[in-house]
N, C-alpha and C positions, 0 to 999 in steps of 0.2 A: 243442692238443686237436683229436681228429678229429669232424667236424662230418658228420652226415647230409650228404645233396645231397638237393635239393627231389624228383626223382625216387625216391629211397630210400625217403622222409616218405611221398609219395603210395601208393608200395605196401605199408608198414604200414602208415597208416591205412587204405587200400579194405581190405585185411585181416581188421582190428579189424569195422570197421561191415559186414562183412559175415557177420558171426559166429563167427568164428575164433579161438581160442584163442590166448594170450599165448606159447604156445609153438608150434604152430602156425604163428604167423604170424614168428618165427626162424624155423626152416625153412624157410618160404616163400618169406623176401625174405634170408635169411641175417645177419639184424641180431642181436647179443645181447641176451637177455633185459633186463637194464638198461637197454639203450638204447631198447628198446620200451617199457618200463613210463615210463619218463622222460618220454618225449615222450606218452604217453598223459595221465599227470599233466596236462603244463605246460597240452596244448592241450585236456585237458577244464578245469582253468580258466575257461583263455580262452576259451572254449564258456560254460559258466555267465556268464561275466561279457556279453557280447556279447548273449546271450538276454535274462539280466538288466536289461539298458538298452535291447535294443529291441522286448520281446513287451510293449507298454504299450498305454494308449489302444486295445485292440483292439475291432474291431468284433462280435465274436461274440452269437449271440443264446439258441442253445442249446447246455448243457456238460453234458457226463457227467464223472462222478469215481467212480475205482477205487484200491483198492490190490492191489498183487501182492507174493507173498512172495516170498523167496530168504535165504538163509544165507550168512553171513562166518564165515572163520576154521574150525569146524565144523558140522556139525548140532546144534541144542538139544540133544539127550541125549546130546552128547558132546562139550560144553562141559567142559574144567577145571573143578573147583571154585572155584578161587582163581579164573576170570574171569567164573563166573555170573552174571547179572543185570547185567552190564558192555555197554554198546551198544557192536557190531560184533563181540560173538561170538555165535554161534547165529542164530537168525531175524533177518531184517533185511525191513522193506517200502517198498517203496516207492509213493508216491501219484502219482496221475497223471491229471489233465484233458485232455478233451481237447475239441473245439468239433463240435459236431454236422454243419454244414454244410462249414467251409472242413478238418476233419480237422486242424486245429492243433493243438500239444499248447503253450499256454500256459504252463500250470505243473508241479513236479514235485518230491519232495521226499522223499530217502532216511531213514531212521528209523525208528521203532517205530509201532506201532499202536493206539497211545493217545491221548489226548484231548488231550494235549500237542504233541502232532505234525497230530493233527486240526487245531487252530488253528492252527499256521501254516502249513500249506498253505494251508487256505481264506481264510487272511487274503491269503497272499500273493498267491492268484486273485483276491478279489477287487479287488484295488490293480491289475490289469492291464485291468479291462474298462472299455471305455466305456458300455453300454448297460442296461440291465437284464434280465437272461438267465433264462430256461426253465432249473433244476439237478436234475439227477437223480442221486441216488448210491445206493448200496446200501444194506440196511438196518442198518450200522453203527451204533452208537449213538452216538459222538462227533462224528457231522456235525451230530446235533441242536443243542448249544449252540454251535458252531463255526459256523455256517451264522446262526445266530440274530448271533451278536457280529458276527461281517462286512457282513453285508450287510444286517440289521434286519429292517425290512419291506420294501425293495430286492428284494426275489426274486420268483421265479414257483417254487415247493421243491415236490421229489415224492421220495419213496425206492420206490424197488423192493426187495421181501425177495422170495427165493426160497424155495419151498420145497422140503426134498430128501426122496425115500424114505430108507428103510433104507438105508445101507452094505451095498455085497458083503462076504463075508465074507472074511476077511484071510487063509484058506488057498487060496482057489478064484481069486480076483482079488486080487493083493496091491495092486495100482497103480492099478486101478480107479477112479473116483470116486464118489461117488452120483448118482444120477439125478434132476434135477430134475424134478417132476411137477407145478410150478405157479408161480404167481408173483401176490404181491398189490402192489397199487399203493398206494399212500398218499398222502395231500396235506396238507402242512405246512405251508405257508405262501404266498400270495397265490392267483394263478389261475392255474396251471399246464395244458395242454392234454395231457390226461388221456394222449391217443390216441399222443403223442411221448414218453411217461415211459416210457424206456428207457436200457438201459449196455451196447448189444449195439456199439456203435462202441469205447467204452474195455476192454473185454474184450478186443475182437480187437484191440488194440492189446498189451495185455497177450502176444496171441500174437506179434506183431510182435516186442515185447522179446526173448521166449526165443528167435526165430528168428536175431535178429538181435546180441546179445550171448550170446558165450559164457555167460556168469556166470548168464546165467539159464536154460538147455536143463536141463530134470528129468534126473534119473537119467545122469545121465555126473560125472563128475570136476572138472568146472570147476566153479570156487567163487571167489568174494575172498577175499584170505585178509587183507585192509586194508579197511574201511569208505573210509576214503578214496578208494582205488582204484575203487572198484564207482561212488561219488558221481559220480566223474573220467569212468568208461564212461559211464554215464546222459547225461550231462551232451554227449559227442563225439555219444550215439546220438539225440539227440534233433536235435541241430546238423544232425545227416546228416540225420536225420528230417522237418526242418520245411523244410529250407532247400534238399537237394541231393534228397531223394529222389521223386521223381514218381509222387502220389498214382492209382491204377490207375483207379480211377473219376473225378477233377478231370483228368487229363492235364496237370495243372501240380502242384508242389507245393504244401503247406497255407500256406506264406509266403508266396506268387503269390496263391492263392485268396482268403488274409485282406489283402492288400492291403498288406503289408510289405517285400517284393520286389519288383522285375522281370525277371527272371531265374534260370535253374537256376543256382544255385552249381555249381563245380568244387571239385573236392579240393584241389587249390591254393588256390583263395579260402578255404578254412576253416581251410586252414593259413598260409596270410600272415598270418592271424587274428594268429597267437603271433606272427609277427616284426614286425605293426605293434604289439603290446602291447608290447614290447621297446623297441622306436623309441622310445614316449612315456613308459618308465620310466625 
């Protein structure tokens, strides 16, 4: 069986985490489609699992939490009948922390936007901190009891709700969004410091996502068309994220900054990742 060479690996994945389409990046480095999606799988895995065992104990003090949307398979209103209300067709969100100071993205967790997904993300953040942290999330309603069951009295909790004007009108601006014209602060729980109760860090991470995975650029063609899949991306884009990619304001990555690393990972090191998981299987 014909086996990548570690050179081939390196230039699909720079590919992939640099935003590139699954086809796209055939073209590029001239691999078949199967062989890209394969290898994307195996070593987002191995990305989730690596993360998994080593974003613990972290020192963070201040976390913002967002989710952002995107679609598997099609858009809501042009879901099948027979797969409606089926997770991984239609909307799909994904949650995502991230630390105020060192720019880490601790936790992350692909799913619906329910209260059932609320809890185990914020379960699984808070299984990773060591300190008691400043949280600020949007004015969702499911962080309330979710935020309440994890962490108790444990927190410093503040939500940010925004507030929007009117909507453009859908002939004149169709893609437009509304315009925020305000935003109120709220205080949930412990003593939060009023003046840091903000989600302008996991927002613009939110833009990082679309920039940086295909799957999530608005208004083009690229889509998951597997929940699986999309789980797999997240999961390589984050590894790139925390570990290889050099935060513009830290000049080290968020791994270096939180005290987790010593050095920029290479594309290589994240993909040994998969052949030392192999070794110990």
């Amino acid at each position: 069986m014909n086996k990548l060479t570690q050179a081939k690996r390196v230039q699909v994945i720079a590919a992939l985490v640099e935003g590139n389409s699954i086809r796209a990046t055939c073209r590029m480095t001239d691999v078949a489609k199967g062989t890209v999606l394969k290898l994307l799988v195996d070593l987002g895995k191995t990305c989730a699992r690596y993360q998994d065992e080593k974003l613990r104990n972290l020192p963070c003090k201040r976390i913002q939490c967002d989710e952002i949307w995107s679609f598997c398979y099609a858009k809501q209103k042009n879901v099948p009948e027979e797969y409606k209300g089926m997770l991984g067709f239609g909307d799909v969100w994904t949650w995502t922390a991230i630390c105020a100071d060192t720019k880490l993205i601790p936790s992350f967790l692909v799913g619906e936007r329910t209260a059932v997904y609320a809890r185990k993300f914020i379960d699984d953040l808070a299984s990773r901190l060591a300190n008691r942290v400043q949280l600020t999330t949007d004015g969702h309603k499911a962080y309330l009891t979710a935020v309440e069951n994890a962490f108790g009295i444990d927190v410093d909790y503040a939500m940010l709700d925004k507030i929007y004007a009117a909507p453009p009108k859908p002939d004149v601006h169709r893609y437009s969004p509304a315009n925020c014209c305000g935003i109120v602060k709220k205080k949930i729980n412990g003593n939060p410091d009023m003046s840091k109760v903000s989600t302008s860090y996991v927002e613009r991470q939110n833009l990082t996502m679309r920039m940086q995975m295909r799957r999530y650029t608005r208004l083009t063609n690229a889509f998951s068309e597997k929940l699986e899949n999309q789980a797999h991306a997240v999961a390589l884009h984050f590894m790139h994220y925390n570990f290889r990619r050099i935060h513009q304001s830290l000049r080290v990555t968020p791994a270096m900054q939180a005290g987790i690393a010593d050095h920029v990972w290479s594309l290589e090191e994240i993909i040994d990742l998969l052949d030392n998981n192999r070794e110990k299987t």
